[in-house]
TORSELUM-89146 format. One record per residue: residue number from 0; z, y, x of N, C-alpha, C in turn; residue in one letter; chain. Coordinates in nm, 3 decimals, padded with zeros to 5 digits. Atoms other than C-alpha are relative to their C-alpha. Example, Ala and Ser with C-alpha at 12.3 -4.5 7.8 and 13.67 -1.06 7.14 Angstrom:
2
k,n_c3,n_c2,n_c1,ca_c3,ca_c2,ca_c1,c_c3,c_c2,c_c1,r,c
0,00.000,-00.119,00.089,00.780,-00.450,01.230,00.000,00.120,00.090,A,A $
1,-00.006,-00.119,-00.082,00.714,-00.106,01.367,00.073,00.109,-00.077,S,A $
This chain:
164
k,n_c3,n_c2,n_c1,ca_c3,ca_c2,ca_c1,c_c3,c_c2,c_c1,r,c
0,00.000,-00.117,00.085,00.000,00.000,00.000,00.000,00.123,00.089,X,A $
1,00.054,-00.124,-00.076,-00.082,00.349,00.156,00.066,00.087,-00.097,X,A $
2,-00.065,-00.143,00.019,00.095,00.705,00.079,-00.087,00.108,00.017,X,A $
3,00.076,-00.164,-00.056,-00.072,00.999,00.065,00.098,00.124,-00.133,X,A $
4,-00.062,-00.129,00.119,00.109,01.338,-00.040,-00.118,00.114,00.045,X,A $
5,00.067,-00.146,-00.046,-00.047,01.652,-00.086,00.135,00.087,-00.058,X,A $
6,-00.093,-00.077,00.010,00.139,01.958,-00.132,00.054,00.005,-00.185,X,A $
7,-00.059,-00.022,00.071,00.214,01.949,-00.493,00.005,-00.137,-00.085,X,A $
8,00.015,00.123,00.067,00.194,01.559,-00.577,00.056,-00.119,00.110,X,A $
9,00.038,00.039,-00.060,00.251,01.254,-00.418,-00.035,-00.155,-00.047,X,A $
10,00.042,00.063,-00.004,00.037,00.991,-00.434,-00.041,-00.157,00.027,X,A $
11,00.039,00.140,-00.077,00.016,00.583,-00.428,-00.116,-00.050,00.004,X,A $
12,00.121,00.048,00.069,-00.287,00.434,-00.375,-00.045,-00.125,00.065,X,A $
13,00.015,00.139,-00.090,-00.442,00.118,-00.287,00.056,-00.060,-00.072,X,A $
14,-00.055,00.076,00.046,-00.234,-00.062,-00.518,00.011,00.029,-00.174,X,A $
15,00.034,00.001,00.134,-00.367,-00.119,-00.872,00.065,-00.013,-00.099,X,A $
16,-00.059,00.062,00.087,-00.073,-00.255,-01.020,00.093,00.105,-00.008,X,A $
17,-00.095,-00.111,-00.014,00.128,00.077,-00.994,-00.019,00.118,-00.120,X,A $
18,00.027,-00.093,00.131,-00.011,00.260,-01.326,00.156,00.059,-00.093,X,A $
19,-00.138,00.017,00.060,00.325,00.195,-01.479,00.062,00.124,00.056,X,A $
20,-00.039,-00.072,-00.135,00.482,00.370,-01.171,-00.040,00.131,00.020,X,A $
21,00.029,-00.141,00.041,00.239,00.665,-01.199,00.032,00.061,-00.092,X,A $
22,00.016,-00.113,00.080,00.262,00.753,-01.525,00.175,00.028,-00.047,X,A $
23,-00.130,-00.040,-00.006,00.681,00.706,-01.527,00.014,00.146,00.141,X,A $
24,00.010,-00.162,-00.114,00.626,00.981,-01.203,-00.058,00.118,-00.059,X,A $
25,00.062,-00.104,00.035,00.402,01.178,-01.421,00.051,00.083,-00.121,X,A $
26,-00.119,-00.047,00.118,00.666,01.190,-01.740,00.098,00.096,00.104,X,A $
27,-00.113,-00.107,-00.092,00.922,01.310,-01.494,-00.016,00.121,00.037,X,A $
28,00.026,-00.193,-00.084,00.737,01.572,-01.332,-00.047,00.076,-00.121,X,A $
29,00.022,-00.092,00.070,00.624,01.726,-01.634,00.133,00.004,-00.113,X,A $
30,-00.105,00.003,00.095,00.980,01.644,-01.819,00.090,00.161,00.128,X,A $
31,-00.033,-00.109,-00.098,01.072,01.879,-01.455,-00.038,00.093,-00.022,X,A $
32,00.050,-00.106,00.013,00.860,02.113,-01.514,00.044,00.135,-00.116,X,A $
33,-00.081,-00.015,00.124,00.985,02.199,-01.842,00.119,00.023,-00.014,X,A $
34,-00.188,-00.035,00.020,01.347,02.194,-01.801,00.005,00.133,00.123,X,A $
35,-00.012,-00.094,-00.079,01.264,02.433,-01.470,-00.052,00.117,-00.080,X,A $
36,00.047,-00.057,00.095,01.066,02.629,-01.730,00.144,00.057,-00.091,X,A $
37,-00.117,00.007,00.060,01.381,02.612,-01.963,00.110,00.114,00.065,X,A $
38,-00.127,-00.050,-00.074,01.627,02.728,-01.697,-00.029,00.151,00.034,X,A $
39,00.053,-00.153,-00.047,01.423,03.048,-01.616,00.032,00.098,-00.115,X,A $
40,-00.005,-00.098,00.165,01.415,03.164,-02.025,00.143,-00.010,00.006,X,A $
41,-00.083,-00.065,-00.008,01.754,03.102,-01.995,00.056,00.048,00.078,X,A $
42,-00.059,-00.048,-00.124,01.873,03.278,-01.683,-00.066,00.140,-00.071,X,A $
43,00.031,-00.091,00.054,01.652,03.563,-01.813,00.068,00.061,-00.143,X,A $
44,-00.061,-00.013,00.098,01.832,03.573,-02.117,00.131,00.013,-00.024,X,A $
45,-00.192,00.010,-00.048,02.191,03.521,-01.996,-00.007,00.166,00.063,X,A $
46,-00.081,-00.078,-00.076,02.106,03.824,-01.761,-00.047,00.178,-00.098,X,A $
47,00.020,-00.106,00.073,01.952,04.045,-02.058,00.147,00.040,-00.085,X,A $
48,-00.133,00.025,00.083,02.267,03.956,-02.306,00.099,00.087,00.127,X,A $
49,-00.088,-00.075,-00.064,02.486,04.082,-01.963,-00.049,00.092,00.016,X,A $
50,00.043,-00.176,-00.050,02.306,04.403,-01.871,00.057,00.064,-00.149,X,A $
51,-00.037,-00.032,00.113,02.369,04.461,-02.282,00.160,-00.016,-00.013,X,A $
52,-00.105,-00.071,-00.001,02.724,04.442,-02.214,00.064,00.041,00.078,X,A $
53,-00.089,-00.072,-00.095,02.804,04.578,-01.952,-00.052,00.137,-00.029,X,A $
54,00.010,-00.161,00.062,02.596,04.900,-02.081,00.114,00.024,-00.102,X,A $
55,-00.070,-00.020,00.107,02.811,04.859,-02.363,00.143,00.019,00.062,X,A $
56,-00.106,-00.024,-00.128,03.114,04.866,-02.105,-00.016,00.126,00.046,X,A $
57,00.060,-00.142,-00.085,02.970,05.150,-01.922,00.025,00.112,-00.137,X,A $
58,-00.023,-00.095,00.133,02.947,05.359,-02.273,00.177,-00.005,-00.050,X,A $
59,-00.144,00.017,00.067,03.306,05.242,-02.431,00.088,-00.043,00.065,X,A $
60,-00.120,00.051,-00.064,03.504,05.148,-02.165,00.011,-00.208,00.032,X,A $
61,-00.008,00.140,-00.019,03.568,04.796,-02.002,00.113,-00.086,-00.129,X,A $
62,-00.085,00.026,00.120,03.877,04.761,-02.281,-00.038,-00.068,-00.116,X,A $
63,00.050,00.066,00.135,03.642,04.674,-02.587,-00.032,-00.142,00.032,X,A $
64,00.026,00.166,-00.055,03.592,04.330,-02.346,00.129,-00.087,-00.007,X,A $
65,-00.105,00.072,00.039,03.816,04.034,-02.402,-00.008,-00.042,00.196,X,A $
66,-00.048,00.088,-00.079,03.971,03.918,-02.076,-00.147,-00.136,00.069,X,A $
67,00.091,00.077,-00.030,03.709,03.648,-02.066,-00.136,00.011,-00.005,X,A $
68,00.103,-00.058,-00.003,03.397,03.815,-02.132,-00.013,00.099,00.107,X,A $
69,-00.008,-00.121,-00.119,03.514,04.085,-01.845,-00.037,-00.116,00.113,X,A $
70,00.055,00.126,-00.139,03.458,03.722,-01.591,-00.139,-00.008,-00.058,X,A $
71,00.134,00.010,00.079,03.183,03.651,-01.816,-00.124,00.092,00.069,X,A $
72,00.101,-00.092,-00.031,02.988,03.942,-01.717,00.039,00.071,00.154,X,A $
73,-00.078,-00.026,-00.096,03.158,03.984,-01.358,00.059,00.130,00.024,X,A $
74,-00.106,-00.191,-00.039,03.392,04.340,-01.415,00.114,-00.063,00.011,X,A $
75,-00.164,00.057,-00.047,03.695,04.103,-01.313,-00.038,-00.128,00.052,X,A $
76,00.000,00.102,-00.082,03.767,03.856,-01.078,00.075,-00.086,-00.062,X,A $
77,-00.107,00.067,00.012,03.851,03.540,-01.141,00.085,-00.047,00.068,X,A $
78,-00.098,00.066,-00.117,04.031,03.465,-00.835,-00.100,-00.069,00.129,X,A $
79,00.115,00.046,-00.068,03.764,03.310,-00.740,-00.068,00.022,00.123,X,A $
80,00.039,-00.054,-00.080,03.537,03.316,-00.453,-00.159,00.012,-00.031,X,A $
81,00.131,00.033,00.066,03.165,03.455,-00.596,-00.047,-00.044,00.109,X,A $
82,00.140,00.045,-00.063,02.859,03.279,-00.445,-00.122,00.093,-00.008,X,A $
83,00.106,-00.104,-00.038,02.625,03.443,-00.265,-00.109,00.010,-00.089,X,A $
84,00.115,-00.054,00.102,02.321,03.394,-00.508,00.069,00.058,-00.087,X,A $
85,-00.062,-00.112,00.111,02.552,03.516,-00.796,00.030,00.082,00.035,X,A $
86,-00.045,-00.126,-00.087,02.632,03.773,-00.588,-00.123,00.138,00.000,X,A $
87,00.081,-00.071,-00.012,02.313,03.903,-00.540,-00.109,-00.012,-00.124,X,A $
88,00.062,00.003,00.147,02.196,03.788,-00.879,00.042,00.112,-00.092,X,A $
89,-00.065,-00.062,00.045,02.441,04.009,-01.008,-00.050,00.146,00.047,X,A $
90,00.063,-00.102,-00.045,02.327,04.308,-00.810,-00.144,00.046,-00.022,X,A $
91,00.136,-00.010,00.084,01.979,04.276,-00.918,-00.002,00.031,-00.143,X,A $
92,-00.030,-00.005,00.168,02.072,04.233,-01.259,00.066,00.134,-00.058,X,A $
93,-00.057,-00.081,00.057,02.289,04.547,-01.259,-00.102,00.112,00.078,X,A $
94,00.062,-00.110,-00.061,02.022,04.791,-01.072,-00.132,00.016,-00.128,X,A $
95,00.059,-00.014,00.071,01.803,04.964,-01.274,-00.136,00.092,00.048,X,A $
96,00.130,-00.016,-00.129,01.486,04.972,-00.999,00.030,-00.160,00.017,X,A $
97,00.054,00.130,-00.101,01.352,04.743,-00.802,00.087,-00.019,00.146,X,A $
98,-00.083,-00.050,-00.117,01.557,04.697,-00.483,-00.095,-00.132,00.119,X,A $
99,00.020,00.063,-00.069,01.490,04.602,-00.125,00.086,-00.158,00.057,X,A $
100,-00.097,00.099,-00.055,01.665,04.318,00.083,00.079,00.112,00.024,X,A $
101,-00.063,-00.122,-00.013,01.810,04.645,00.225,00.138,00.039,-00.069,X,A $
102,-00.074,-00.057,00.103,01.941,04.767,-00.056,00.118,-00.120,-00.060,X,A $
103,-00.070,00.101,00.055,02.069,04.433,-00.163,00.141,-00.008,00.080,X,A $
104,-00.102,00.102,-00.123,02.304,04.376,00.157,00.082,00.113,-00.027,X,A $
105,-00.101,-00.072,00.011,02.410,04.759,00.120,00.082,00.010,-00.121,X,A $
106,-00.109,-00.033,00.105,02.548,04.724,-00.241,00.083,-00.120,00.054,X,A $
107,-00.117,00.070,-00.060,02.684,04.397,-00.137,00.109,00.044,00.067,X,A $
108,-00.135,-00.045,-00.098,02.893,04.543,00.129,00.052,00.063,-00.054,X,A $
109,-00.027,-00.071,00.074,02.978,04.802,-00.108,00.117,-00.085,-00.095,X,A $
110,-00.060,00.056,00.080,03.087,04.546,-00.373,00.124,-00.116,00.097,X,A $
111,-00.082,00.123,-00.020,03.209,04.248,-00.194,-00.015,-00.061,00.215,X,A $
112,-00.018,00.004,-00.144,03.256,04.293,00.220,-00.060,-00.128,00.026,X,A $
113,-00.015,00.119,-00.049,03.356,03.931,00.253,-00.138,-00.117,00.026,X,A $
114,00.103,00.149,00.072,03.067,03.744,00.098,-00.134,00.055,00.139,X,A $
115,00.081,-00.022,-00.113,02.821,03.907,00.373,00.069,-00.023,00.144,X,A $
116,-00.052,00.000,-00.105,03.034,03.855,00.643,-00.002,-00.157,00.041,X,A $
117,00.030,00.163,-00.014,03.021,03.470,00.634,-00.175,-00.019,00.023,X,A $
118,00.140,00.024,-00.036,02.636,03.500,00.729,-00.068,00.032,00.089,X,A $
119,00.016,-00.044,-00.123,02.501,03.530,01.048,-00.084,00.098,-00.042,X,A $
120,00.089,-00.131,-00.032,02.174,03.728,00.959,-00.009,00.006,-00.140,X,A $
121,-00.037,-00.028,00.130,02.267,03.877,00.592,-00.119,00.036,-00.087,X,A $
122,00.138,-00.009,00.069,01.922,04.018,00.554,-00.115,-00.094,-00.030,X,A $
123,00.076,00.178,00.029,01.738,03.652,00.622,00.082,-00.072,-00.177,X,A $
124,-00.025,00.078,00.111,01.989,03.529,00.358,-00.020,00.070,-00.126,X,A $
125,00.025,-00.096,00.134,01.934,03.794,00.114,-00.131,-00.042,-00.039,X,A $
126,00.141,00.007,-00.030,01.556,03.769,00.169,-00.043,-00.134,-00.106,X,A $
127,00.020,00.141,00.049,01.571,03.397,00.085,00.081,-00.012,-00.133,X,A $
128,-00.042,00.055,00.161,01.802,03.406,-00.249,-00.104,00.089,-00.084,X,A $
129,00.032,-00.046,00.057,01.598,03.683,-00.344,-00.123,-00.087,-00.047,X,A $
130,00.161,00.075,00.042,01.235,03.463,-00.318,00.069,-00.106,-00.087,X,A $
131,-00.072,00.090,00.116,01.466,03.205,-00.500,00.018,00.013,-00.123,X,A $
132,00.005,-00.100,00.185,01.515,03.435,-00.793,-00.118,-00.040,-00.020,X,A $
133,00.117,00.034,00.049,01.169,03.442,-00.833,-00.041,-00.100,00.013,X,A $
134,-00.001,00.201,00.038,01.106,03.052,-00.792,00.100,-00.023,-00.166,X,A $
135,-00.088,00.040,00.103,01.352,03.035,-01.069,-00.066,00.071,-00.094,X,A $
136,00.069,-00.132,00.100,01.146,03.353,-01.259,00.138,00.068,-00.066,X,A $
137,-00.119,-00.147,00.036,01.473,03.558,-01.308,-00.038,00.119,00.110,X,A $
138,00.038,-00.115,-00.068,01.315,03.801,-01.058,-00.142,00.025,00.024,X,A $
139,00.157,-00.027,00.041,00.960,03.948,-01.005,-00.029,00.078,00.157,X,A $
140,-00.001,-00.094,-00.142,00.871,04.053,-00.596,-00.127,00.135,-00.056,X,A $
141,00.079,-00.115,00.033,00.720,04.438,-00.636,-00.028,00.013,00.157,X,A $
142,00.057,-00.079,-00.149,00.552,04.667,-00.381,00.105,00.116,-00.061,X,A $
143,-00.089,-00.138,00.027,00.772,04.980,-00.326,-00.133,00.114,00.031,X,A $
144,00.123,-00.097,-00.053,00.563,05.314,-00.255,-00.030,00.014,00.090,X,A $
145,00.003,-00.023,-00.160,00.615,05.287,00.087,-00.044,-00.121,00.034,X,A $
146,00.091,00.124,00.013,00.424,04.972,00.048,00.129,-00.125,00.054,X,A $
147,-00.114,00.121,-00.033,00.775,04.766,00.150,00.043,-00.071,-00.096,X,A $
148,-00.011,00.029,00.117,00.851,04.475,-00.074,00.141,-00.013,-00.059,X,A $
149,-00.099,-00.018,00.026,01.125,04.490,-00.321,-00.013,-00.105,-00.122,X,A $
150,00.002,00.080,00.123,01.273,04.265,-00.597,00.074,00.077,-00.151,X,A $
151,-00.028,-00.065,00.133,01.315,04.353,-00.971,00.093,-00.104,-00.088,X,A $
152,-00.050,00.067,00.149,01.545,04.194,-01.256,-00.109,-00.023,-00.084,X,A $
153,00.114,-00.013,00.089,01.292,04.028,-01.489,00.089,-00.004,-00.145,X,A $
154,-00.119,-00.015,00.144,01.479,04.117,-01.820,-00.105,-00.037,-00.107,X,A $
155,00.065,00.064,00.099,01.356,03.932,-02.131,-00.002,00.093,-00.121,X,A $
156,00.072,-00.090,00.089,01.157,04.098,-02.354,00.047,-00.044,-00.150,X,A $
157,-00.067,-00.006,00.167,01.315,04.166,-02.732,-00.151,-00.078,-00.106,X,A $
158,00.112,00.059,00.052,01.108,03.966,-02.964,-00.110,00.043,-00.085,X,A $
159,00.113,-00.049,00.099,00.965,04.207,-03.218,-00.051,00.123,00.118,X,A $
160,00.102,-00.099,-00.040,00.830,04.403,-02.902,-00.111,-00.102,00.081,X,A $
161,00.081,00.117,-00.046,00.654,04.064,-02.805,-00.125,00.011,-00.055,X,A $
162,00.079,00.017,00.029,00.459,04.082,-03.073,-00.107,00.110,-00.018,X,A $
163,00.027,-00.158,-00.038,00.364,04.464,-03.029,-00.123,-00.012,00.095,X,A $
């Protein structure tokens, strides 16, 4: 039996009796595809619902939040120690531009010292959760005007302006 991959498959061949085998590989990857599909509408949707209350925070005060909706939407710690993609998921999610890696590392430091300090080169790791966002489609890479690239929050579009 012989192997061959290409970059977005991989392939048995030479062996006739493996149909079975393909098309259980070919359910999977498109049952994958789908749930990665899935996870994007909701990540986009988790981070529209939070930008909507934390404006609503921002307008009326953090007070109108219960204790658990203030973790919920990260305006309180839980003790916890955040993770760097939520970290910088969170920072995307609350900017209202496009931001660089740059920009990313300086609100970090701003917000949360520690969590950059555990990383040797902060802008490589930024760099890389950010292209991750967008693998996931909760983020969207832009051009800035200065032709440097920057990442955006992709915030999910309200439904009666869908159909607009």
């Amino acid at each position: 039996m012989q192997v061959q991959q290409t970059a977005s498959t991989l392939k048995v061949i030479g062996d006739p009796g493996n149909g079975h085998v393909q098309e259980v590989v070919r359910q999977a990857h498109e049952e994958l595809r789908q749930l990665m599909q899935q996870r994007a509408e909701v990540m986009r949707r988790i981070g529209t619902i939070k930008q909507t209350i934390a404006g609503l925070a921002n307008l009326f005060g953090d007070d109108v939040l219960s204790d658990e909706l203030l973790e919920l939407v990260d305006r309180k710690s839980s003790g916890r120690q955040t993770g760097f993609t939520k970290a910088c998921r969170m920072v995307l999610m609350d900017a209202n531009r496009a931001l660089s890696a740059r920009d990313v590392c300086n609100l970090l430091q701003q917000k949360s010292q520690p969590i950059l300090a555990r990383h040797k080169d902060p802008m490589a790791s930024v760099t890389t959760v950010l292209n991750r966002l967008v693998a996931y489609g909760e983020a969207k890479p832009v051009a800035l005007e200065n032709g440097r690239r920057a990442w955006q929050w992709v915030a999910e579009i309200e439904p009666d302006l869908k159909s607009a």
